[in-house]
C-alpha positions as a Markdown table, in Angstrom:
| # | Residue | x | y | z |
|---|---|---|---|---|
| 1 | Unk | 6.2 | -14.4 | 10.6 |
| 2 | Unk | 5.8 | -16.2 | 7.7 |
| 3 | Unk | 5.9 | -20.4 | 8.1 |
| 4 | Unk | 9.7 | -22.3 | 8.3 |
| 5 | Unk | 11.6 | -18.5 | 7.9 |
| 6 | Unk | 13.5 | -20.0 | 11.1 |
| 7 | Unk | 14.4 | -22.9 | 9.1 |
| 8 | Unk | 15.0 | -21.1 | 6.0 |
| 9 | Unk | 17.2 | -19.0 | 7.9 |
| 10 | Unk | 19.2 | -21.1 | 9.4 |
| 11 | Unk | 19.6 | -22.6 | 6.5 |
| 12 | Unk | 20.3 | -20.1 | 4.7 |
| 13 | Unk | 23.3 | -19.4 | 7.1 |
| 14 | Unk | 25.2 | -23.3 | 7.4 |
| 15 | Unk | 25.1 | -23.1 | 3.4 |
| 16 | Unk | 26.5 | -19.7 | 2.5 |
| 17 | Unk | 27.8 | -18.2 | 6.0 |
| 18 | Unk | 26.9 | -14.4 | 7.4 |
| 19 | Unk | 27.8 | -13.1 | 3.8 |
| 20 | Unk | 25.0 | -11.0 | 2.6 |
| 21 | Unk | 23.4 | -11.3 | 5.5 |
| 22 | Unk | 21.5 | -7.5 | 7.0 |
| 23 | Unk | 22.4 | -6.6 | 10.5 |
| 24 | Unk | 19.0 | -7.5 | 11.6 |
| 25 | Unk | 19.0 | -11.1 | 10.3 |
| 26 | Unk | 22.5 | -12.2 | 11.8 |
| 27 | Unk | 20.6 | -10.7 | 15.0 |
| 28 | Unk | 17.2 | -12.6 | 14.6 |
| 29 | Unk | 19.5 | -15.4 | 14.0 |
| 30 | Unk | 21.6 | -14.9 | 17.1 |
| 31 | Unk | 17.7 | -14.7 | 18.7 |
| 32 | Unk | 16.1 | -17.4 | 17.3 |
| 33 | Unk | 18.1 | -19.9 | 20.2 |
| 34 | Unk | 17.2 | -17.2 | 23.1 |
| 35 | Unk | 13.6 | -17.1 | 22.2 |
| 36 | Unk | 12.2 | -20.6 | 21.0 |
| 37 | Unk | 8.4 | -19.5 | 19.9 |
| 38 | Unk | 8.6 | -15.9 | 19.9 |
| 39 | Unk | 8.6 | -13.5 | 16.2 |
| 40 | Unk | 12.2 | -12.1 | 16.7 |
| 41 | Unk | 12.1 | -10.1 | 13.5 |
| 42 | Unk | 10.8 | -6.8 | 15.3 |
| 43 | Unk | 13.1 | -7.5 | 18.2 |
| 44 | Unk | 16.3 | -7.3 | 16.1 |
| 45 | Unk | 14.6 | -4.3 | 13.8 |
| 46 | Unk | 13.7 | -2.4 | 17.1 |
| 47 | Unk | 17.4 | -3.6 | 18.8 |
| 48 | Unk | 19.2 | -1.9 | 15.8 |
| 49 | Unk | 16.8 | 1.1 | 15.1 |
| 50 | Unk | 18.0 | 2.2 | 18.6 |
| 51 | Unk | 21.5 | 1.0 | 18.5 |
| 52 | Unk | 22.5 | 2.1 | 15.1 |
| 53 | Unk | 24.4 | -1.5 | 14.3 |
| 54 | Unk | 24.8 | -4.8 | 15.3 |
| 55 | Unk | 28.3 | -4.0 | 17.2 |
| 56 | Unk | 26.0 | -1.2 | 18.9 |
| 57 | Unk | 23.6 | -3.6 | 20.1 |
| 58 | Unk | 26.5 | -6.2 | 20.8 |
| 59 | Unk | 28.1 | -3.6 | 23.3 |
| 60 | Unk | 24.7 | -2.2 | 24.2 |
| 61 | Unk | 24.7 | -2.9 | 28.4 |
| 62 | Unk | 22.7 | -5.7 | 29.4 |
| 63 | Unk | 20.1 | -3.9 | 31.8 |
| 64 | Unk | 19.4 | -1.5 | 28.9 |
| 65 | Unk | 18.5 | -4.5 | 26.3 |
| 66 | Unk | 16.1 | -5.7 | 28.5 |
| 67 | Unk | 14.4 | -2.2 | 28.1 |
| 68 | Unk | 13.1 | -2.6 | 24.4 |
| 69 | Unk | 9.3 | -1.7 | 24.8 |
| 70 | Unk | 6.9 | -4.5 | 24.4 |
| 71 | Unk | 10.1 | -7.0 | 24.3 |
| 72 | Unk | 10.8 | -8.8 | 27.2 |
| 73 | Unk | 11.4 | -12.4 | 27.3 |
| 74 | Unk | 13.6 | -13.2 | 30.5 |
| 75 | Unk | 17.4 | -13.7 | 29.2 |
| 76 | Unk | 17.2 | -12.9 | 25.7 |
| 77 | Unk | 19.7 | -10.2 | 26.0 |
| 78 | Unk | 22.4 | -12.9 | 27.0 |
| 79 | Unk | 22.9 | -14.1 | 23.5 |
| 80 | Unk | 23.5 | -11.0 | 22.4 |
| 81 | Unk | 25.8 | -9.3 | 24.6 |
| 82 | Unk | 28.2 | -12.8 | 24.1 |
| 83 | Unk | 29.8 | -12.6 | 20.6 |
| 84 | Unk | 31.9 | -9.8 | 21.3 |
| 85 | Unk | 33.6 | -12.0 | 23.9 |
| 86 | Unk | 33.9 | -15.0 | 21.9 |
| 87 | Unk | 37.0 | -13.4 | 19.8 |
| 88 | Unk | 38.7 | -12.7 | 23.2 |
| 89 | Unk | 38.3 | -16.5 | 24.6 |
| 90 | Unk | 38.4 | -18.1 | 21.0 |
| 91 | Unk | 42.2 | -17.2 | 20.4 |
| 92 | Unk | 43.6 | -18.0 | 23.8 |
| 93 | Unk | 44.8 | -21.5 | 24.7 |
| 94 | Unk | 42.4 | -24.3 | 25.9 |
| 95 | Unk | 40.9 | -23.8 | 29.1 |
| 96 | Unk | 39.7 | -27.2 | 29.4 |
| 97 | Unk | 41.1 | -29.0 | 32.4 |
């Protein structure tokens, strides 16, 4: 992957949002914190080549994620399967104690 395109990114993101973003970028994004030093480009391309969309790979079942040949780094599938429960938690009252 070419030099800084986490940076850029990120970036990229904190200055203009998800707008315009491609499925597979808000993914890589999403990947970038579950896999530190690994290219996560062809992981989100090869996550929504077989799941059609991001929501598709976001209610993809955990087990299965961790199936993508040749991608395999322990607990990257975490990150993803989360966002569709954020909505659920982010719109109820505090939890905190």
């Amino acid at each position: 992957m070419h030099e800084g395109h986490r940076n850029r990114l990120k970036n990229r993101f904190l200055e203009e949002g998800l707008d315009g973003f491609e499925d597979h970028q808000i993914l890589e994004l999403l990947l970038f914190y579950a896999i530190p030093r690994i290219d996560t480009n062809e992981i989100a391309h090869s996550l929504i080549k077989k799941y059609g969309t991001l929501s598709g790979v976001f209610e993809a079942d955990t087990k299965d994620l961790t199936n993508i040949p040749g991608h395999r780094p322990p607990g990257y599938s975490h990150p993803i399967t989360l966002p569709p429960h954020v909505p659920s938690v982010h719109h109820q009252p505090s939890r905190e104690k």
